[in-house]
C-alpha positions as CSV (number, residue, x, y, z in Angstrom):
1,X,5.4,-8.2,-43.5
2,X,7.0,-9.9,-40.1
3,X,8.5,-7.5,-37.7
4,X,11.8,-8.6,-35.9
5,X,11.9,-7.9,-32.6
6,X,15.9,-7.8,-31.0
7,X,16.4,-10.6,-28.8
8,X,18.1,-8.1,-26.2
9,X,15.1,-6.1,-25.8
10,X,14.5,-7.4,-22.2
11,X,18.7,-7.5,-21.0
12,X,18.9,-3.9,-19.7
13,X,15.9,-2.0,-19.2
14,X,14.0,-1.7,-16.2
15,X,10.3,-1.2,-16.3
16,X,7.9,0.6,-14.1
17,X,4.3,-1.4,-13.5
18,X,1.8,0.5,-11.4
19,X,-1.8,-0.9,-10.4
20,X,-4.4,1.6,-8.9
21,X,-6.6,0.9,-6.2
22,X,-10.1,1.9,-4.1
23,X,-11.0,1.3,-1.1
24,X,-13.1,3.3,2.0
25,X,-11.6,3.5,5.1
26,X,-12.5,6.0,8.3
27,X,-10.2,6.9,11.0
28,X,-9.6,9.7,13.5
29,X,-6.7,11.5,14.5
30,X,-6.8,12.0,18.2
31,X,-5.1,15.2,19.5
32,X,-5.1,17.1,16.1
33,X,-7.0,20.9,16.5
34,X,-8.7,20.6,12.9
35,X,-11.7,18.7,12.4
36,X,-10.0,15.3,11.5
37,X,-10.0,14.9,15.6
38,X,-13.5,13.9,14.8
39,X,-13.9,10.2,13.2
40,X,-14.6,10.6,9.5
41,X,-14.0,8.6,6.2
42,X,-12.0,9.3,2.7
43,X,-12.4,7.4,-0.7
44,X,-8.7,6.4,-0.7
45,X,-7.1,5.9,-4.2
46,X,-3.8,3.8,-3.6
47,X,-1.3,3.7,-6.7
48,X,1.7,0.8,-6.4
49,X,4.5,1.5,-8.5
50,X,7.0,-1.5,-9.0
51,X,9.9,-2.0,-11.1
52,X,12.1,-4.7,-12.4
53,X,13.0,-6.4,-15.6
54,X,10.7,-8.0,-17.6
55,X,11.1,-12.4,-17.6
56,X,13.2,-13.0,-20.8
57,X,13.0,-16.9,-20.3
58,X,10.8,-17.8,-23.5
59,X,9.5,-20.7,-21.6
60,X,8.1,-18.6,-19.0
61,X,4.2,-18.2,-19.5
62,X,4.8,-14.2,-18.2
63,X,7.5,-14.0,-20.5
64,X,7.9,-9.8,-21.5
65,X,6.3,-9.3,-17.8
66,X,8.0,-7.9,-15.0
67,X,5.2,-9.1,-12.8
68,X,1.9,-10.3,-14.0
69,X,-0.6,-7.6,-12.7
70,X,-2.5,-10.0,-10.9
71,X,0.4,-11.1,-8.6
72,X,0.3,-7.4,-7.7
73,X,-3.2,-7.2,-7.2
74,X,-3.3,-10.2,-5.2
75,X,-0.5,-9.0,-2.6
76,X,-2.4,-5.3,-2.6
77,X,-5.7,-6.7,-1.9
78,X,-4.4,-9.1,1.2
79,X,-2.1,-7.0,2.7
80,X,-3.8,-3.8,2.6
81,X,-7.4,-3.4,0.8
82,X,-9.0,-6.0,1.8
83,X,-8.3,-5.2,5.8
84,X,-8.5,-1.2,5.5
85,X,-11.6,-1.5,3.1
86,X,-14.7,-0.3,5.6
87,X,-12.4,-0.2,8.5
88,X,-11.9,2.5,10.7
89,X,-8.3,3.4,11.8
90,X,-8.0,4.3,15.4
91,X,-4.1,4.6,17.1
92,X,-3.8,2.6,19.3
93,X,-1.9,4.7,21.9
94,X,-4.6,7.1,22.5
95,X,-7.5,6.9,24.4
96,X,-9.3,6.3,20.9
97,X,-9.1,2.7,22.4
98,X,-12.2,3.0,24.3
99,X,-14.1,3.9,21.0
100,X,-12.4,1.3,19.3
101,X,-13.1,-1.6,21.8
102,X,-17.1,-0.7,21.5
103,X,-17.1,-0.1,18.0
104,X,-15.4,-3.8,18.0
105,X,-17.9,-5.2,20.0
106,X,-20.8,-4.1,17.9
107,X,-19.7,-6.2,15.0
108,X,-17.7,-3.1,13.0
109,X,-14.5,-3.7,11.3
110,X,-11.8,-1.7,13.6
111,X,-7.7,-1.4,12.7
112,X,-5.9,-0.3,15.6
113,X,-2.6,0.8,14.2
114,X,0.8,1.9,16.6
115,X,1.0,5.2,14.6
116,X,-1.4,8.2,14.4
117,X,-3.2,7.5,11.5
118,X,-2.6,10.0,8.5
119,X,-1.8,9.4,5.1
120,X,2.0,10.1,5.5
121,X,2.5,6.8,8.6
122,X,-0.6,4.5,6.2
123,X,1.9,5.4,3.3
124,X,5.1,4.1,5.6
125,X,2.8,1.1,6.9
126,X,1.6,-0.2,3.7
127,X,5.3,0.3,1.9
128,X,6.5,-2.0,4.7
129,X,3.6,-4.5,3.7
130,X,4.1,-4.6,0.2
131,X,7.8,-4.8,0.7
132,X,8.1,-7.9,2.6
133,X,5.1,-9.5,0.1
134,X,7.7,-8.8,-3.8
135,X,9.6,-11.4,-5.3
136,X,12.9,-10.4,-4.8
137,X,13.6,-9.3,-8.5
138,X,10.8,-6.2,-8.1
139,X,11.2,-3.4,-6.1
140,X,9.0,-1.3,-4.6
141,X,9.5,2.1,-6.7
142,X,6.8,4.4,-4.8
143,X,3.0,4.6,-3.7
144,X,0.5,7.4,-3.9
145,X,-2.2,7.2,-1.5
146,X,-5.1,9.8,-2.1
147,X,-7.6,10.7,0.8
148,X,-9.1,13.6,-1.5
149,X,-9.1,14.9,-5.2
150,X,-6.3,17.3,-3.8
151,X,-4.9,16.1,-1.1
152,X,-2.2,12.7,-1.0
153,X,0.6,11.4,0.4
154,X,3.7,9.8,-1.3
155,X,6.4,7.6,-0.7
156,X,9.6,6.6,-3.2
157,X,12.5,4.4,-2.6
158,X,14.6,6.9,-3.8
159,X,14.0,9.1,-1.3
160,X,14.5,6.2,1.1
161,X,17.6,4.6,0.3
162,X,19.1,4.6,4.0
163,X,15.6,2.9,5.3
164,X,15.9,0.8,8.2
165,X,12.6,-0.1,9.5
166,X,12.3,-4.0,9.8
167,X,9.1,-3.9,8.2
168,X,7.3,-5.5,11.3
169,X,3.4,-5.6,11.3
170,X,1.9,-4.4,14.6
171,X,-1.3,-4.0,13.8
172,X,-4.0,-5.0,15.9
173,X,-7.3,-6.2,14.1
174,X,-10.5,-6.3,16.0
């Protein structure tokens, strides 16, 4: 028995694609009064929700996709995994920069970011990453970054609709 599928199947509905993500990073949050002051590291788990329509173009070798999952891995892993992964996180407008520069020196991986580094401003950095990285038919739907087994931080375009950052990496890798 052969099973017709409707050839508009693709023409109105937007799809969701998320792709999950590991990686270890340490950072320390100067000025706080908790014990995160103290330079520690979290088993981040990083979920990045697109969405779009799927290719309808039967020619298309990603035809039904609405990106292949390895595009989205690929963008994930340069702009964000691969550079956090066994980093540690320092703000650059703190006197963490000492630490940072001798930590540098002695061969370890060191990010030092303009913005205090907590899982709410690595949410808004790595939106503004993954943003400027889409084709323009996908949009960037939201991202769950998770520092514990009960503690994340989230970020959805529809809660950002009037978003005006330029997206502008400033970043400094040592």
């Amino acid at each position: 028995m052969t099973t017709f599928v409707s050839e508009n199947l693709y023409v109105m509905n937007k799809i969701r694609i998320t792709k999950q993500f590991n990686f270890e990073t340490g950072h320390a949050l100067y000025g706080y009064d908790g014990k995160c002051r103290n330079v520690h590291g979290h088993s981040y788990k990083l979920s990045v929700t697109v969405i779009g329509k799927p290719i309808t173009d039967p020619s298309h070798v990603k035809l039904g996709m609405v990106i292949d999952f390895s595009d989205l891995k690929k963008i994930i892993k340069e702009e964000i995994v691969d550079p956090f992964d066994h980093a540690t996180v320092f703000n650059k407008n703190t006197p963490h920069v000492e630490l940072a520069a001798e930590l540098g020196n002695r061969g370890h991986k060191v990010i030092l970011a303009d913005y205090q580094p907590t899982s709410e401003n690595m949410v808004i950095d790595f939106t503004e990453k993954i943003k400027a990285r889409l084709p323009k038919n996908i949009e960037l739907n939201s991202i769950k970054l998770q520092e514990t087994e009960t503690s994340y931080a989230e970020w959805y375009a529809s809660d950002n609709t009037s978003d005006s950052s330029d997206g502008e990496n400033s970043n400094l890798y040592i």
